[in-house]
N, C-alpha and C positions, 0 to 999 in steps of 0.2 A: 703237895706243896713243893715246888721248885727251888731247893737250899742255893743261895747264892755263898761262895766260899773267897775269903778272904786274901790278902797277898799270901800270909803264912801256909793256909791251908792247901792252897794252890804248887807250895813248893810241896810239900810232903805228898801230895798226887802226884807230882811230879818225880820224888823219889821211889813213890812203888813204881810207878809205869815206866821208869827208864828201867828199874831191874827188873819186872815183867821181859821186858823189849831186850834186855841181854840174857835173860835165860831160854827165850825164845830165838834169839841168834845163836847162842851154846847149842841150844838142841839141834840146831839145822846141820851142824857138824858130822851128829851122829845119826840121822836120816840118811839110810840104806838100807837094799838088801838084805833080808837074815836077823836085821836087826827086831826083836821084841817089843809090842808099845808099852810092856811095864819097864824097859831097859832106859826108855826116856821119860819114864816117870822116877825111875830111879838117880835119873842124871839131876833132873828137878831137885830132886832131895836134898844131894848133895851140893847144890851150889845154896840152896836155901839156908843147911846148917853151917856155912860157911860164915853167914851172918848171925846176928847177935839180934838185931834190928829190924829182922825181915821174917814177917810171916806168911804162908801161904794163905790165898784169899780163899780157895774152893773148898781146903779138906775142913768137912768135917759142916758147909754150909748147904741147908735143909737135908745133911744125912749124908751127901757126898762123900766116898769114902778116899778120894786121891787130890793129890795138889794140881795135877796136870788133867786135861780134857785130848783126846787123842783121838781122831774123828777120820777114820780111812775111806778114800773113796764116796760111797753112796751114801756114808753117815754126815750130816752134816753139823750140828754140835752137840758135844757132851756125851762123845767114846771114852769109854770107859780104859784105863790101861791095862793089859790084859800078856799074861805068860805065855798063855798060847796063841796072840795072836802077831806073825811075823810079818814084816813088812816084805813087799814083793817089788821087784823092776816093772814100771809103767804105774804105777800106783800112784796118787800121791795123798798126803796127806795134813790133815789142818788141825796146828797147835794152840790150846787156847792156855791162857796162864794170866791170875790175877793175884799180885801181892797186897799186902799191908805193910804200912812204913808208918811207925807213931800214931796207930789210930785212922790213916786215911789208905783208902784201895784206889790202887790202878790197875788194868786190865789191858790187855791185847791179845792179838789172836794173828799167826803168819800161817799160809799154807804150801809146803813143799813138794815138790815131785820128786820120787824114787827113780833112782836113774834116769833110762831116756823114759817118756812119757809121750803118748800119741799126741798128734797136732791139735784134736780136740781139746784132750785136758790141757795142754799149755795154755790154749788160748783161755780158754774158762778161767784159769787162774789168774790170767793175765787181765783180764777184761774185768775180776771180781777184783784186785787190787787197783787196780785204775780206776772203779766205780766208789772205793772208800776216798782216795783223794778229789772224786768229783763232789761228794758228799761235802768232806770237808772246805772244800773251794765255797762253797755256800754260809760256811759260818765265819758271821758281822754281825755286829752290834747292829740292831735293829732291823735285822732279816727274821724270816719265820719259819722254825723249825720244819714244816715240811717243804720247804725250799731244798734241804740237804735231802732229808726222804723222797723228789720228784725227782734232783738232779740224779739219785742214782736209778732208779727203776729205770725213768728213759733213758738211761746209756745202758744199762745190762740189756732193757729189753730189745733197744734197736741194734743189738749186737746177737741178737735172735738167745738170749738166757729169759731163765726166769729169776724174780725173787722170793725166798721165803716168807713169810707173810705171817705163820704162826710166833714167831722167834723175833727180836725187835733190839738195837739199842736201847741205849739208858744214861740217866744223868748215874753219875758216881760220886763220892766222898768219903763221907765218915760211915756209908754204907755200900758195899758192893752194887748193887741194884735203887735207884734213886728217882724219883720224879725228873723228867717227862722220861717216858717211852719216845724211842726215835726208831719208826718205821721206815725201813728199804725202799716204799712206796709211797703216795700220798699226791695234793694238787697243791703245786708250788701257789704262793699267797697264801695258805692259811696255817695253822698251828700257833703256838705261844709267840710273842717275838721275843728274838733272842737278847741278853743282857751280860753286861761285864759281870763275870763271879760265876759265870756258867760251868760246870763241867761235863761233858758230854762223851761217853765210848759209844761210836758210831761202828759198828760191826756189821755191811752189807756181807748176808750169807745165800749163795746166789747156785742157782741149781742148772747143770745143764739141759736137763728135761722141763718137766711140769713142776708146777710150785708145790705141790702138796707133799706132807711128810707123815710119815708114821714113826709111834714110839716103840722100842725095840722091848722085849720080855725084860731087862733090868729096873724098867723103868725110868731110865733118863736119856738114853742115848737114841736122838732123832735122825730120821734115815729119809730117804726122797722114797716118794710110796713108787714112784715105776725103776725103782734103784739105779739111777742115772746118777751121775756126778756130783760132788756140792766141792765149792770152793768157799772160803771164810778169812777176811781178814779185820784188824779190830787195831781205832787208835784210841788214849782219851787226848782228849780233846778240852782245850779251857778258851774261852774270852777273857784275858785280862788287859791290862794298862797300855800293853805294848800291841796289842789286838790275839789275833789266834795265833795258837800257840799248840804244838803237838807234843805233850807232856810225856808219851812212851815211845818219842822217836830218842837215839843215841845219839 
């Protein structure tokens, strides 16, 4: 069942996902070189106990033991943060991070590149961020959610990418993960139509190679099965009054 959310509850989405979206800007800061992915899960930490107000949405949901998802290169979501693993020049990398604000989650996801980075990954990234605002250019009151899932596949794909296909958006609120699933793929006209109250994290996770992924020995962390590229970016996203509305933009 698809929770439609209220004006109030819409602000409090709105509160986790702008702090998701500024601890996700903090971290890009510390994206380099040398740098450790528990070093940016530790920066997480500390901007979290900063708050009073603010809880992290991943640690501790179905077993996850970190606040931060940390996905280098060929992983594509839910790398684990990790002491011995350093980030390198040409690499890059993709931050996912979901808060809680009074009971409601917001989620986002940016992916950065470690210093200079080949023409390839730039473009990947660049193509897999411009494919989440082609998504969201699609949500109106009375469009059909796979209209945002057709508009992005056909622009990744005709940009010669794939998309993930196992791994999917999600409505969000009073639960991290929420009715409808929002697929990267799909044939515009069909799905639900969309309605004012909606809240949606649209996350096209989009692979340089082929679409298929495998799961890594932790058990959470998915990886592109020919170990090519993945890029990942993630907004929520509401219908309300004033129409769309990007609740984890600053």
């Amino acid at each position: 069942m698809i929770l439609l959310k209220n004006a109030e509850e819409i602000e409090r989405i709105r509160s986790a996902g702008k702090f998701a979206m500024e601890v996700l800007t903090e971290l890009g800061r510390h994206v380099k070189e040398g740098v450790r992915t528990s070093d940016l899960e530790a920066v997480c930490e500390e901007m979290i106990g900063k708050r009073d107000d603010i809880e992290a949405a991943f640690k501790g949901y179905n077993g996850y033991p970190y606040c931060l998802c940390v996905s280098v290169n060929d992983e594509v979501v839910h790398g684990m943060p990790s002491d011995g693993r350093f980030l390198k020049e040409g690499d890059i990398v993709s931050l996912d991070f979901g808060a809680i604000y009074r009971g409601y989650y917001g989620d986002a996801a940016l992916t950065y590149p470690v210093g200079k980075i080949s023409e390839k990954a730039s473009r990947l990234v660049t193509v897999t961020k411009e494919s989440l605002y082609k998504g969201i250019d699609e949500v109106r009151e009375g469009a059909r959610l796979h209209d945002v899932s057709s508009a992005i596949q056909s622009f990744v794909e005709a940009e010669g990418f794939s998309v993930v296909r196992e791994f999917v958006g999600h409505g969000v609120g009073r639960n991290l993960h929420e009715e409808p699933q929002i697929p990267n793929f799909g044939v515009k006209g069909t799905g639900v139509r969309l309605k004012k109250g909606m809240v949606l994290a649209i996350e096209p996770m989009i692979n340089e190679g082929g679409s298929d992924v495998v799961i890594r020995e932790n058990g959470w962390t998915a990886a592109t099965r020919d170990g090519r590229l993945s890029a990942h970016f993630e907004h929520t996203v509401a219908l309300t009054d004033k129409g769309t509305e990007i609740l984890s933009a600053l």
